[in-house]
mmCIF file of the protein (N, C-alpha, C, O) and its ligand, coordinates in Angstrom:
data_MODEL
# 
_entry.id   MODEL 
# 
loop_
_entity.id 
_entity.type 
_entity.pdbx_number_of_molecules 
1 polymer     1 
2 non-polymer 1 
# 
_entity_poly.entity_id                      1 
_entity_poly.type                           'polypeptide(L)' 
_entity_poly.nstd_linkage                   no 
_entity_poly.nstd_monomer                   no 
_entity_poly.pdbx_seq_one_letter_code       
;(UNK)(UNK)(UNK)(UNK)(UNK)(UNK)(UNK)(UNK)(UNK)(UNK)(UNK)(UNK)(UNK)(UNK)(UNK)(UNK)
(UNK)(UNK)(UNK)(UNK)(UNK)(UNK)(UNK)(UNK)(UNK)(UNK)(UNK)(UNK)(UNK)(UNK)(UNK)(UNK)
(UNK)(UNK)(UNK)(UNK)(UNK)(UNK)(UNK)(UNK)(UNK)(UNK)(UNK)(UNK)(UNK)(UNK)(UNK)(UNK)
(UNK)(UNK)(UNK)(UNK)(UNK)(UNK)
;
_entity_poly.pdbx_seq_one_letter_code_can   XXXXXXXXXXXXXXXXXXXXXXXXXXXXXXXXXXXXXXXXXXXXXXXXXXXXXX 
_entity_poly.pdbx_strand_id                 A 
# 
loop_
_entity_poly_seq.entity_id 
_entity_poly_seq.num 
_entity_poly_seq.mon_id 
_entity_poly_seq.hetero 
1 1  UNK n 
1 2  UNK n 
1 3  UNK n 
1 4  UNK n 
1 5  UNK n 
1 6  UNK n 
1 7  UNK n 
1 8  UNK n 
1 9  UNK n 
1 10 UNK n 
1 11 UNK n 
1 12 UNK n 
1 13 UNK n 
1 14 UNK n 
1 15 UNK n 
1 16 UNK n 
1 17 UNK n 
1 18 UNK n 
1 19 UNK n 
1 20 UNK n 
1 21 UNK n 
1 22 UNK n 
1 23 UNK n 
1 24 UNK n 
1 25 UNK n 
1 26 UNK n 
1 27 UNK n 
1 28 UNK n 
1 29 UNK n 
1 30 UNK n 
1 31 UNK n 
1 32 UNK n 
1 33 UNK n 
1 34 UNK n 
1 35 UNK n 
1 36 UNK n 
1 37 UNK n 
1 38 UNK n 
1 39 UNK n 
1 40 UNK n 
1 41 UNK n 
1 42 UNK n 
1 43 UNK n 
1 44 UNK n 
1 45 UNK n 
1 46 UNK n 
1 47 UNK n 
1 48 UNK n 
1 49 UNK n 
1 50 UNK n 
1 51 UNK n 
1 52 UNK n 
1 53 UNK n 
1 54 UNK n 
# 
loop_
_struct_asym.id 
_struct_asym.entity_id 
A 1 
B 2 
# 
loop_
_chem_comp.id 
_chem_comp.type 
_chem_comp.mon_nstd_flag 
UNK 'L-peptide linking' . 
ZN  non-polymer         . 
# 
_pdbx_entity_nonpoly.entity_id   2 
_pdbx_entity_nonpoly.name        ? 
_pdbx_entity_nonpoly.comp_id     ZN 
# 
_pdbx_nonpoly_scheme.asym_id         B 
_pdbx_nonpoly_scheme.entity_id       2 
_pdbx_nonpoly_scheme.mon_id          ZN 
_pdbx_nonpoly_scheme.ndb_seq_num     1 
_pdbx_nonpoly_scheme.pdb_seq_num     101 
_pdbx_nonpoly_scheme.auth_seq_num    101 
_pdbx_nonpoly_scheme.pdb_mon_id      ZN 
_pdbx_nonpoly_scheme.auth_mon_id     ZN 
_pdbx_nonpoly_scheme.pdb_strand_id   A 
_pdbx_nonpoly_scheme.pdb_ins_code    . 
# 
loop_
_atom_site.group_PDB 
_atom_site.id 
_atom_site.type_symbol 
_atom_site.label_atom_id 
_atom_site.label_alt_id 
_atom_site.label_comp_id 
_atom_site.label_asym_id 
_atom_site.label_entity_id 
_atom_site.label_seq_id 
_atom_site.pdbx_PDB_ins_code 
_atom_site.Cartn_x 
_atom_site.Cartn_y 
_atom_site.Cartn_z 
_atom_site.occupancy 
_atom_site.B_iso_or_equiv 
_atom_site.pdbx_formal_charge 
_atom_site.auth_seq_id 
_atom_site.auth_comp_id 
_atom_site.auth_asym_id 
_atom_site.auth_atom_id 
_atom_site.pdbx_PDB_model_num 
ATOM   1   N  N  . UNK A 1 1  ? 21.778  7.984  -2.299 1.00 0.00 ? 1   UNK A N  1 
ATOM   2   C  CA . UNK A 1 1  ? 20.872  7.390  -1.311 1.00 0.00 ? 1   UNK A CA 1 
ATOM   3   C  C  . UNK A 1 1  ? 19.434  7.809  -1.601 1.00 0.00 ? 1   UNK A C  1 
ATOM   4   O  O  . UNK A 1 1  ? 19.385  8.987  -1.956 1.00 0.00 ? 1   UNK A O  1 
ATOM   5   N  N  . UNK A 1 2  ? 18.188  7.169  -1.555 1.00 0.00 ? 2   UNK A N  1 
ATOM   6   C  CA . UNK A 1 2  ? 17.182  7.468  -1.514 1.00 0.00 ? 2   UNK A CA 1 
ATOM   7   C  C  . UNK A 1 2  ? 16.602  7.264  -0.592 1.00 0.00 ? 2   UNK A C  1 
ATOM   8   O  O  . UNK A 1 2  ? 16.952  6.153  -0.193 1.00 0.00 ? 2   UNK A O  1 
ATOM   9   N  N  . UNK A 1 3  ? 15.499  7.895  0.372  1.00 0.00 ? 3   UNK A N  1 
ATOM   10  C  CA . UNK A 1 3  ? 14.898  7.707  0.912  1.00 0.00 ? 3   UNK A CA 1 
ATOM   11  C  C  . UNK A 1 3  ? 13.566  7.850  0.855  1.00 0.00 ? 3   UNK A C  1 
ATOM   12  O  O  . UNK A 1 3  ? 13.155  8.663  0.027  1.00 0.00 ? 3   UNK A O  1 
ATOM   13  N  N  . UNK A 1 4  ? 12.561  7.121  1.696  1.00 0.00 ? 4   UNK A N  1 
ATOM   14  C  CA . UNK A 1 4  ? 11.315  6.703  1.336  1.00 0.00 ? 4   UNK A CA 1 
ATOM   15  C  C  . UNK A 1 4  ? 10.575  8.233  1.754  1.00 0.00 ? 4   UNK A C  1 
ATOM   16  O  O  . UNK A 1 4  ? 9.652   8.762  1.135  1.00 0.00 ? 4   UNK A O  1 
ATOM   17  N  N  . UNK A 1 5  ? 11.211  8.729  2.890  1.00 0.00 ? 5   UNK A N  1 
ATOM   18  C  CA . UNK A 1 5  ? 10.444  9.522  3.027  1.00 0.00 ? 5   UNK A CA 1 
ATOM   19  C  C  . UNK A 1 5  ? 10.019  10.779 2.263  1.00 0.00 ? 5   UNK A C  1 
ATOM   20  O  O  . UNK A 1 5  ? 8.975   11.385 2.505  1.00 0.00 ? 5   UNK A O  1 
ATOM   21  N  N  . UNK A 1 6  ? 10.953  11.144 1.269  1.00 0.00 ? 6   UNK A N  1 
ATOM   22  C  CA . UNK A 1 6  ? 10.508  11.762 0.079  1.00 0.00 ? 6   UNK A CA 1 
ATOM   23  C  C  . UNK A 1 6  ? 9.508   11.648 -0.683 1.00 0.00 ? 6   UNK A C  1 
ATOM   24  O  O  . UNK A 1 6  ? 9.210   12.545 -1.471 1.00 0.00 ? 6   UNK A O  1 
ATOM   25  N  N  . UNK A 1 7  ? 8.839   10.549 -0.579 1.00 0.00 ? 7   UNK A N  1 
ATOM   26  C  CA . UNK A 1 7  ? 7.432   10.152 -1.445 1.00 0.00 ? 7   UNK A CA 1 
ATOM   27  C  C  . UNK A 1 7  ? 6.801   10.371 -0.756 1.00 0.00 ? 7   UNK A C  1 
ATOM   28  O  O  . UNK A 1 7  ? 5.679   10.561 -1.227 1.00 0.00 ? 7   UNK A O  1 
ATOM   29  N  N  . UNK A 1 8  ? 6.873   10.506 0.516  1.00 0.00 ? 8   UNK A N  1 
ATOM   30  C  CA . UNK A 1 8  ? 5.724   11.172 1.438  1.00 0.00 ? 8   UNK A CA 1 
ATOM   31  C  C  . UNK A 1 8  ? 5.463   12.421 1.273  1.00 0.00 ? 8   UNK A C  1 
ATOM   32  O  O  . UNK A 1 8  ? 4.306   12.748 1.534  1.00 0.00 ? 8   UNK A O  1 
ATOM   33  N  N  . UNK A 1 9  ? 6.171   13.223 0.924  1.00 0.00 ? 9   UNK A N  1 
ATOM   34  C  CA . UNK A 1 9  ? 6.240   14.282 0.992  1.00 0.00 ? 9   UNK A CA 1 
ATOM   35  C  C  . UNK A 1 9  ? 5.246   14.780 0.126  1.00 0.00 ? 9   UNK A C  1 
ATOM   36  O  O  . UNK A 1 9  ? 4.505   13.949 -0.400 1.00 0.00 ? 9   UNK A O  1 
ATOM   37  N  N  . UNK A 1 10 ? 5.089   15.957 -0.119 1.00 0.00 ? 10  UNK A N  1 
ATOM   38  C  CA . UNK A 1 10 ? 3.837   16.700 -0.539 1.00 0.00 ? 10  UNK A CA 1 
ATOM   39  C  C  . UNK A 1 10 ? 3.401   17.872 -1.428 1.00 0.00 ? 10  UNK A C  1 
ATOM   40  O  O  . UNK A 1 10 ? 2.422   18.286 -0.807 1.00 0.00 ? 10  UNK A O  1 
ATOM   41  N  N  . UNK A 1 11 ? 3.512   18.514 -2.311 1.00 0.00 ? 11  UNK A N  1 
ATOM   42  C  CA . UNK A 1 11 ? 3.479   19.684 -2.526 1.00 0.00 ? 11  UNK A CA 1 
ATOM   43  C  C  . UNK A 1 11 ? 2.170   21.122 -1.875 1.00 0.00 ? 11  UNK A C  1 
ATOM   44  O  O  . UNK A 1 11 ? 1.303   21.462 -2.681 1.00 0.00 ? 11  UNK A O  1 
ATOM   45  N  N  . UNK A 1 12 ? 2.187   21.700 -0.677 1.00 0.00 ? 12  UNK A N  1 
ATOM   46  C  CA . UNK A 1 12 ? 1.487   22.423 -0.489 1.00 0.00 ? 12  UNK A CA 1 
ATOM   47  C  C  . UNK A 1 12 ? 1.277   23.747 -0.578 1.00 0.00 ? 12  UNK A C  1 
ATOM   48  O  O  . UNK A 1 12 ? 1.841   24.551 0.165  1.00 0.00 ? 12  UNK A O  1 
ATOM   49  N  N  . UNK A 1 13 ? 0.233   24.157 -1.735 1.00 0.00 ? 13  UNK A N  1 
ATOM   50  C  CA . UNK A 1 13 ? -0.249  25.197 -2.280 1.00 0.00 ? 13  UNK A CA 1 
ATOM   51  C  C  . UNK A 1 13 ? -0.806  26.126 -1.331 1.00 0.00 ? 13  UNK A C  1 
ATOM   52  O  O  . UNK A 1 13 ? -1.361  25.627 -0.352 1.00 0.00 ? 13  UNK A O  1 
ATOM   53  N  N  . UNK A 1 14 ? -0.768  27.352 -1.429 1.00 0.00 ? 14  UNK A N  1 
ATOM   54  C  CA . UNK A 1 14 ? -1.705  28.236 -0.896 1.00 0.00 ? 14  UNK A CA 1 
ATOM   55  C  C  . UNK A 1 14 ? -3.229  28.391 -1.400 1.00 0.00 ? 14  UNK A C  1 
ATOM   56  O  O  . UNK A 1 14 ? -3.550  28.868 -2.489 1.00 0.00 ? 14  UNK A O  1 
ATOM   57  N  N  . UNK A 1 15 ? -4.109  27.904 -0.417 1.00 0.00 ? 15  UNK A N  1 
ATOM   58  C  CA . UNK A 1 15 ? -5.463  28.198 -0.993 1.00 0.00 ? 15  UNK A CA 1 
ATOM   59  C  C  . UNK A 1 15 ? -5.947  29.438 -1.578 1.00 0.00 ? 15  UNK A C  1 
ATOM   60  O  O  . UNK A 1 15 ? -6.952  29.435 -2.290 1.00 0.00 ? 15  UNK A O  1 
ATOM   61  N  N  . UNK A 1 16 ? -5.359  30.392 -1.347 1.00 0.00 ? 16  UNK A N  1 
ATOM   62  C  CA . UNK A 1 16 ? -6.221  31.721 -1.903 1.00 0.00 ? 16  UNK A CA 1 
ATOM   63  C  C  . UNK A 1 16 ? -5.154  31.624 -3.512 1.00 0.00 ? 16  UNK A C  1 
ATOM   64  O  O  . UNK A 1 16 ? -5.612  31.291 -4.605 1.00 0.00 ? 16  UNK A O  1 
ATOM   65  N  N  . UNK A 1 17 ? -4.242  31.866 -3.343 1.00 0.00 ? 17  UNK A N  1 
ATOM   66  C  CA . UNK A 1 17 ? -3.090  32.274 -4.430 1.00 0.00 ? 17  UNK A CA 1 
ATOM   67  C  C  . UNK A 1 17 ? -2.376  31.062 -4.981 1.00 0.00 ? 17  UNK A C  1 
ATOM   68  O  O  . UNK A 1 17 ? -1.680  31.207 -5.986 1.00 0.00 ? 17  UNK A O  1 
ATOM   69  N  N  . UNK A 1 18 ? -2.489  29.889 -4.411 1.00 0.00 ? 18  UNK A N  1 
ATOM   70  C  CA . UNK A 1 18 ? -1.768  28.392 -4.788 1.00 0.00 ? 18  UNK A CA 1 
ATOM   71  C  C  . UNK A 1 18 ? 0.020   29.139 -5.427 1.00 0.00 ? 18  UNK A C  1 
ATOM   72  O  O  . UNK A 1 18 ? 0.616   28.815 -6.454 1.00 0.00 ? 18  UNK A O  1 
ATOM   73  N  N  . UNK A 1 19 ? 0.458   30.195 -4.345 1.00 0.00 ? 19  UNK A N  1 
ATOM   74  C  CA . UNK A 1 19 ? 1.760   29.817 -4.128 1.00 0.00 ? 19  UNK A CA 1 
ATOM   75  C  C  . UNK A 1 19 ? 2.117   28.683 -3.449 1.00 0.00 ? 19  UNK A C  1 
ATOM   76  O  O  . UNK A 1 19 ? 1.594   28.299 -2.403 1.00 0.00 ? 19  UNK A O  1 
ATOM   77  N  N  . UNK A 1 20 ? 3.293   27.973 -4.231 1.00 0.00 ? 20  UNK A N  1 
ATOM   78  C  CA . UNK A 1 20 ? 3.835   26.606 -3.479 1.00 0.00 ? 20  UNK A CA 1 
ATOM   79  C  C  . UNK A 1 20 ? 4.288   27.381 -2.378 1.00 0.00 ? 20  UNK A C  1 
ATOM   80  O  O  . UNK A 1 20 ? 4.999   28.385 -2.434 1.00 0.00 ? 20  UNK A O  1 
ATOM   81  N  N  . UNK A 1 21 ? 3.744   26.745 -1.225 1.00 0.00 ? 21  UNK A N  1 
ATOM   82  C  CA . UNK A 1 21 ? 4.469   27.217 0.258  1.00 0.00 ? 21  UNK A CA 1 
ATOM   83  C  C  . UNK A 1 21 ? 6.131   26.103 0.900  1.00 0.00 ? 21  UNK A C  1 
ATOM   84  O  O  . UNK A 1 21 ? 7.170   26.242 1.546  1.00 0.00 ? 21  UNK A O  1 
ATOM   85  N  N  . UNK A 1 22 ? 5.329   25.038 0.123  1.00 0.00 ? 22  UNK A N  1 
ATOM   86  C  CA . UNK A 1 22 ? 6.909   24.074 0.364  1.00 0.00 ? 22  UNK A CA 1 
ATOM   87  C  C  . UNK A 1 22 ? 6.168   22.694 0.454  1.00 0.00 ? 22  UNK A C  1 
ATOM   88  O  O  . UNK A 1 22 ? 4.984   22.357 0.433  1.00 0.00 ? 22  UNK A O  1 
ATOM   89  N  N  . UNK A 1 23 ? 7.449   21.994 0.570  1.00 0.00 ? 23  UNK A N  1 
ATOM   90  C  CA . UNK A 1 23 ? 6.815   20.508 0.974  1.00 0.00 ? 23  UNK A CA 1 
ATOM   91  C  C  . UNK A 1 23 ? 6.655   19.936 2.045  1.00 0.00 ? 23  UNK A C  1 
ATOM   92  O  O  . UNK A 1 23 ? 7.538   20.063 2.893  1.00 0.00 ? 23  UNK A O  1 
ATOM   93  N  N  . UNK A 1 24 ? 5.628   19.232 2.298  1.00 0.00 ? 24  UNK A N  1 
ATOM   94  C  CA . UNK A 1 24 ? 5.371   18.882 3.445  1.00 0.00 ? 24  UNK A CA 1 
ATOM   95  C  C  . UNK A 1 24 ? 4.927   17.447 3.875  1.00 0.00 ? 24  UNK A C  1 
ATOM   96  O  O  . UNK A 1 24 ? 4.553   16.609 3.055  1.00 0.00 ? 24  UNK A O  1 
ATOM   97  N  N  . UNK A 1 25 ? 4.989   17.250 5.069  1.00 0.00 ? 25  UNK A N  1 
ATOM   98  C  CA . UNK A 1 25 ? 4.476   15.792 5.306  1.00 0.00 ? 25  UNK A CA 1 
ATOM   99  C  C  . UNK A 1 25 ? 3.554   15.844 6.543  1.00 0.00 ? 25  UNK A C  1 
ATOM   100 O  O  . UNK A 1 25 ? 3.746   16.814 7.277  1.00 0.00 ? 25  UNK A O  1 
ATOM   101 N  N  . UNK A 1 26 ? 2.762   15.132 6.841  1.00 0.00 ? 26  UNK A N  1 
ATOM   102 C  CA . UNK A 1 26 ? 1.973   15.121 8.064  1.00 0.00 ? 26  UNK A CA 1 
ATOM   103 C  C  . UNK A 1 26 ? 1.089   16.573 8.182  1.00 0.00 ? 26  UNK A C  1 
ATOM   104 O  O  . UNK A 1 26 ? 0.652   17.036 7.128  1.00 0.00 ? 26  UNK A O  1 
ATOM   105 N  N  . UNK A 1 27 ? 0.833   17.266 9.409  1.00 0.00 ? 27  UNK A N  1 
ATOM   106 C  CA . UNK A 1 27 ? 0.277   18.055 9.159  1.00 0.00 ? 27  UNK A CA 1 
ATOM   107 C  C  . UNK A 1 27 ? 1.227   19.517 9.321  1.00 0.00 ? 27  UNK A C  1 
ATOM   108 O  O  . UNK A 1 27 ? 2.438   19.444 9.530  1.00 0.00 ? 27  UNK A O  1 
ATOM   109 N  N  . UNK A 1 28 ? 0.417   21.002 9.180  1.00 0.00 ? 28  UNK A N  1 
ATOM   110 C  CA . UNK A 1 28 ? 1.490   21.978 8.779  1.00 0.00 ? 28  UNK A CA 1 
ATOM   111 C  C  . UNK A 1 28 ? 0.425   23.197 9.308  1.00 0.00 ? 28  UNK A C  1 
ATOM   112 O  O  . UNK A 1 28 ? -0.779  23.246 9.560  1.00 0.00 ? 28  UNK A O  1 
ATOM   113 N  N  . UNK A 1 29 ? 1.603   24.182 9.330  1.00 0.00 ? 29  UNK A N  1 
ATOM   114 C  CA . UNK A 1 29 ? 0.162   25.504 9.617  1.00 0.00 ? 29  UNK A CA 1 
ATOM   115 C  C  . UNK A 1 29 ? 1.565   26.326 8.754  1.00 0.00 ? 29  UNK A C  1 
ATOM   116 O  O  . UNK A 1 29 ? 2.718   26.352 9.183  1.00 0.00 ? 29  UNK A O  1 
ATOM   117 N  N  . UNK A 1 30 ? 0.958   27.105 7.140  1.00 0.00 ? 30  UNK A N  1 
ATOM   118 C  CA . UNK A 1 30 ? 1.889   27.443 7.310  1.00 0.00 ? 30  UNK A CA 1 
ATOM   119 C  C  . UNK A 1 30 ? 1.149   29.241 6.519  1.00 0.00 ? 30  UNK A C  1 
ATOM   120 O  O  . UNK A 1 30 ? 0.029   29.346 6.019  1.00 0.00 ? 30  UNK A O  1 
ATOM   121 N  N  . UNK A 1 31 ? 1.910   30.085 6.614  1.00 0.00 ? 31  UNK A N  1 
ATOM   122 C  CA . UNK A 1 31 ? 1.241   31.732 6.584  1.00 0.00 ? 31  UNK A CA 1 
ATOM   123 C  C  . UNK A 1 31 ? 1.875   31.478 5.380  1.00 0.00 ? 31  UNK A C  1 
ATOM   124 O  O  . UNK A 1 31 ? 3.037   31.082 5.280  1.00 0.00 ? 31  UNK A O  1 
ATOM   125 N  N  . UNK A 1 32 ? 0.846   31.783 4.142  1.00 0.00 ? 32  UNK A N  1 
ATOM   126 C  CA . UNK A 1 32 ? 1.398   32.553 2.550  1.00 0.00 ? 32  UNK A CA 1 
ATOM   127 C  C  . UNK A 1 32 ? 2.339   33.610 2.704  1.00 0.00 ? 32  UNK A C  1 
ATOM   128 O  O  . UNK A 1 32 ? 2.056   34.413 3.593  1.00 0.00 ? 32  UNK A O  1 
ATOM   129 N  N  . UNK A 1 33 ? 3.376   33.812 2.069  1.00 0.00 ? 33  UNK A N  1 
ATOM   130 C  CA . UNK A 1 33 ? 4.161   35.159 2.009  1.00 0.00 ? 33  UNK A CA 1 
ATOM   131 C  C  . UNK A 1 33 ? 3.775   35.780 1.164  1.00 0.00 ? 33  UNK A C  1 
ATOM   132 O  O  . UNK A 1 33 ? 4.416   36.805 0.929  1.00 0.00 ? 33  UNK A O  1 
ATOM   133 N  N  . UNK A 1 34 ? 2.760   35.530 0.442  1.00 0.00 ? 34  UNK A N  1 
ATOM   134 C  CA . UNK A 1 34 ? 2.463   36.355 -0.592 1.00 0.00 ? 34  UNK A CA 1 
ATOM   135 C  C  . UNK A 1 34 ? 1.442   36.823 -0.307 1.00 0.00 ? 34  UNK A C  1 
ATOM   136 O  O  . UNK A 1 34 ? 1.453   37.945 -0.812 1.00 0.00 ? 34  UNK A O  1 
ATOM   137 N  N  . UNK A 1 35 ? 0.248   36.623 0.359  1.00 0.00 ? 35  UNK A N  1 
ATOM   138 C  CA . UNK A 1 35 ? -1.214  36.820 0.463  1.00 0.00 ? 35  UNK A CA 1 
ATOM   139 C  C  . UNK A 1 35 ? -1.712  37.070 2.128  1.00 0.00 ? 35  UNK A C  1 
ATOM   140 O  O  . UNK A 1 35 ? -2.737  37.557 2.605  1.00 0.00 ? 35  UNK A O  1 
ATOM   141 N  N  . UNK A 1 36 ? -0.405  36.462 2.778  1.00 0.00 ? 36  UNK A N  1 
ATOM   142 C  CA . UNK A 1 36 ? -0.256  36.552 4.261  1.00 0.00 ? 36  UNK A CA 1 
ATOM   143 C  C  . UNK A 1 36 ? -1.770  35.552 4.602  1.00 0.00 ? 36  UNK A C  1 
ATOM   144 O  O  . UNK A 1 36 ? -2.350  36.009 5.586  1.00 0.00 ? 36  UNK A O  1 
ATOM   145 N  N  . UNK A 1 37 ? -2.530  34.239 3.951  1.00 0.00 ? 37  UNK A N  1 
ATOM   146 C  CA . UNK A 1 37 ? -3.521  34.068 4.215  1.00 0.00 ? 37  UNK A CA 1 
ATOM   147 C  C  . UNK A 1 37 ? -2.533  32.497 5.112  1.00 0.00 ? 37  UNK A C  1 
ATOM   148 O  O  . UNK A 1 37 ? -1.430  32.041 4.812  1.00 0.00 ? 37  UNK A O  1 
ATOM   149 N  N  . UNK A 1 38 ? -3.399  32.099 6.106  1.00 0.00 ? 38  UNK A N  1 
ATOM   150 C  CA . UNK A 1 38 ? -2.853  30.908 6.779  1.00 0.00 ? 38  UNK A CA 1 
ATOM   151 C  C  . UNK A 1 38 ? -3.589  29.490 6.183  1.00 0.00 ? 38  UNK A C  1 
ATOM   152 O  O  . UNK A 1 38 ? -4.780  29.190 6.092  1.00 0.00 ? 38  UNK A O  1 
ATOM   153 N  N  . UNK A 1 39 ? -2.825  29.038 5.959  1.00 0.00 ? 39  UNK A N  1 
ATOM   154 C  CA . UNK A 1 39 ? -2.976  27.345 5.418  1.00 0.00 ? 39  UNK A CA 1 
ATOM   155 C  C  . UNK A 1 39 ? -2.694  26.462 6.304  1.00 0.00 ? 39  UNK A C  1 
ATOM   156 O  O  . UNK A 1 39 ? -1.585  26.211 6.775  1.00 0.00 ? 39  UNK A O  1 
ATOM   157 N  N  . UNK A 1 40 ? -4.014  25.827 6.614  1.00 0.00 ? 40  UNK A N  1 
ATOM   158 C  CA . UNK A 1 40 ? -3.969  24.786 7.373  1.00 0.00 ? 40  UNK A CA 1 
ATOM   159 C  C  . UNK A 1 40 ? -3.689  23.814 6.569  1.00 0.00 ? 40  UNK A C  1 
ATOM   160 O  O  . UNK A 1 40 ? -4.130  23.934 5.426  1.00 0.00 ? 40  UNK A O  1 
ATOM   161 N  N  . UNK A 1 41 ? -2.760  22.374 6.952  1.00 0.00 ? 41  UNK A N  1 
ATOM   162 C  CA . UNK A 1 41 ? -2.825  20.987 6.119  1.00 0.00 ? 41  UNK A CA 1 
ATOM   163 C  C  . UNK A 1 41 ? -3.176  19.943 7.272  1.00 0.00 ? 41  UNK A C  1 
ATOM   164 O  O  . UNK A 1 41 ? -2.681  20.134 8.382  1.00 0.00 ? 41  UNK A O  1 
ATOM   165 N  N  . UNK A 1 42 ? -3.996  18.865 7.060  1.00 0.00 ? 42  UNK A N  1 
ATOM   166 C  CA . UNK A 1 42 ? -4.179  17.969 7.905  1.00 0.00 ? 42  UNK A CA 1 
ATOM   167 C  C  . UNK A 1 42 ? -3.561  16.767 7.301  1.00 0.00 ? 42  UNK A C  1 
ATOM   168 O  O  . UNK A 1 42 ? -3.549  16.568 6.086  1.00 0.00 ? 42  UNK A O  1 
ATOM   169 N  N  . UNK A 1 43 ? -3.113  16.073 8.070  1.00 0.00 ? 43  UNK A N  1 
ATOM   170 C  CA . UNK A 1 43 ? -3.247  14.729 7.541  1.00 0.00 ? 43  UNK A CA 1 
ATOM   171 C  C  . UNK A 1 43 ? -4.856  13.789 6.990  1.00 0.00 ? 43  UNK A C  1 
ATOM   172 O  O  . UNK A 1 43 ? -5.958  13.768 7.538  1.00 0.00 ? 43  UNK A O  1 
ATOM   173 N  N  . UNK A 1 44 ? -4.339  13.049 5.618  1.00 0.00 ? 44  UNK A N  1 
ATOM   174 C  CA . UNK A 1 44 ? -5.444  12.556 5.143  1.00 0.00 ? 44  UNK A CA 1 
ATOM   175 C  C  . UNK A 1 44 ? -6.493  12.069 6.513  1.00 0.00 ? 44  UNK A C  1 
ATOM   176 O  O  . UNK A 1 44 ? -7.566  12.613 6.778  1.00 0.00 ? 44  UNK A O  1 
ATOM   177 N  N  . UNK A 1 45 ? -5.977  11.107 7.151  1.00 0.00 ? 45  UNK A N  1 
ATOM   178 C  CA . UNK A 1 45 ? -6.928  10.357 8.288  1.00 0.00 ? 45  UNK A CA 1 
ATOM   179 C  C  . UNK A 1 45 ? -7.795  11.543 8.903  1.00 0.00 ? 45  UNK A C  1 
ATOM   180 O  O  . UNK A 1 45 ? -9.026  11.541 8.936  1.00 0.00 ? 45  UNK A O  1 
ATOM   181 N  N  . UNK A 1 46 ? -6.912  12.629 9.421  1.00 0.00 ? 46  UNK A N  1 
ATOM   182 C  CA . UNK A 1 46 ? -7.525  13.441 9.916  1.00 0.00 ? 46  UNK A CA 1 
ATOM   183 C  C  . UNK A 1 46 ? -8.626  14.290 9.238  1.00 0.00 ? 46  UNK A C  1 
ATOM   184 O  O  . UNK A 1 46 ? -9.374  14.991 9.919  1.00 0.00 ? 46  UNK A O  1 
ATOM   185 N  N  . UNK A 1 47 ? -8.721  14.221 7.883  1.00 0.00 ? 47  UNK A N  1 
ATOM   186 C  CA . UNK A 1 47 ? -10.083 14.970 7.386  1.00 0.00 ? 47  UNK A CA 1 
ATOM   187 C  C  . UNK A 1 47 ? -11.239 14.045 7.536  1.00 0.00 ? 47  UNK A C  1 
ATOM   188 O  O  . UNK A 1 47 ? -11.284 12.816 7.587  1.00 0.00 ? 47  UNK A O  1 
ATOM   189 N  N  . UNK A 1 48 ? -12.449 15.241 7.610  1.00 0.00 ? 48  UNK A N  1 
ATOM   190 C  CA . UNK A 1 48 ? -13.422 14.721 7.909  1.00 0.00 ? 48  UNK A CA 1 
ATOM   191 C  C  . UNK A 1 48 ? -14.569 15.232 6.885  1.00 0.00 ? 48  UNK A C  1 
ATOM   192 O  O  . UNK A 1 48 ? -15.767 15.268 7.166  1.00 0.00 ? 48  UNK A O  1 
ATOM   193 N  N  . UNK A 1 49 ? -14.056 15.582 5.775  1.00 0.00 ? 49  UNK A N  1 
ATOM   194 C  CA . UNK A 1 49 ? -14.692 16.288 4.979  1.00 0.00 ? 49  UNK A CA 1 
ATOM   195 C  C  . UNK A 1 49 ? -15.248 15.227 3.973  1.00 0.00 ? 49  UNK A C  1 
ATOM   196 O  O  . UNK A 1 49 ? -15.052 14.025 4.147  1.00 0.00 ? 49  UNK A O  1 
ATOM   197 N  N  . UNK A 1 50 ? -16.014 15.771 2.818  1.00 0.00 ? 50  UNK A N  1 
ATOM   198 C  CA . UNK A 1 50 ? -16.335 14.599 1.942  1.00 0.00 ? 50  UNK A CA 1 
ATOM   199 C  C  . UNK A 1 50 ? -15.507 14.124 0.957  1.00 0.00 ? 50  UNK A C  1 
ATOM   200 O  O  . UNK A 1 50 ? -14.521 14.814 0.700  1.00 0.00 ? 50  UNK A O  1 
ATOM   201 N  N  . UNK A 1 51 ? -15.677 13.108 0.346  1.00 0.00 ? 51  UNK A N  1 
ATOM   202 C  CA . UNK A 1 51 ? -14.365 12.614 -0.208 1.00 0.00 ? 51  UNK A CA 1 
ATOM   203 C  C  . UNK A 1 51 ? -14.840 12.966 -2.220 1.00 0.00 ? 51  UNK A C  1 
ATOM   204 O  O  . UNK A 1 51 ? -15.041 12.155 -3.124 1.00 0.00 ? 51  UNK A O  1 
ATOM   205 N  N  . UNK A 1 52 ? -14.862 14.482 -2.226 1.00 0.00 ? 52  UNK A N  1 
ATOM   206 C  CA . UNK A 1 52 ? -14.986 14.676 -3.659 1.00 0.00 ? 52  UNK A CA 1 
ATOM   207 C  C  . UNK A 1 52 ? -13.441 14.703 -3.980 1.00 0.00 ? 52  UNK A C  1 
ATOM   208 O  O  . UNK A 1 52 ? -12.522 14.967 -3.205 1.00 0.00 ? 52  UNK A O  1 
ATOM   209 N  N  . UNK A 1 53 ? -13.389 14.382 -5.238 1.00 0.00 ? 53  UNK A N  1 
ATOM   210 C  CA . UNK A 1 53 ? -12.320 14.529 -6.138 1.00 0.00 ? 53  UNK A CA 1 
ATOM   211 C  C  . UNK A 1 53 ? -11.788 15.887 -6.476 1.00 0.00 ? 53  UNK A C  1 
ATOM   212 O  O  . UNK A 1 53 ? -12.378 16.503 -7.363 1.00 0.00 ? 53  UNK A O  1 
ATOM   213 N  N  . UNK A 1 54 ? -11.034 16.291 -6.050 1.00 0.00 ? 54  UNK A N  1 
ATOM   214 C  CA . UNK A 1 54 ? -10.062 17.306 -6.772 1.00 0.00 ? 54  UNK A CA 1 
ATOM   215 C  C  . UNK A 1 54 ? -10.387 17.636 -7.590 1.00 0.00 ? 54  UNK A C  1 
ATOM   216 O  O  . UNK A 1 54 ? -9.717  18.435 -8.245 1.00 0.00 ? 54  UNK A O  1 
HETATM 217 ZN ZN . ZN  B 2 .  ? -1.264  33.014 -0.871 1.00 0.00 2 101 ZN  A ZN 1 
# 
């Protein structure tokens, strides 16, 4: 079976250490286990930041 919602899904890094914290969809709050630093994720719509490139 496949489902669609797997392509939604996400890979989210830790900003300080870019340990993979897991996958995700929508938005997330999730604490590094490695660095103990907290990662916010928003959903795209929801940023309001500028739209530089990665
Ligand atoms: Zn970390």
């Amino acid at each position: 079976m496949v489902t669609k919602e797997v392509e939604m899904m996400q890979e989210f890094r830790c900003s300080k250490c870019n340990k993979l914290l897991g996958k995700i969809e929508g938005r997330a709050e999730i604490v590094c286990i490695r660095c103990k630093t907290l990662n916010i994720h928003k959903e795209a719509h929801e940023a309001h930041e500028t739209k530089d490139c990665d």
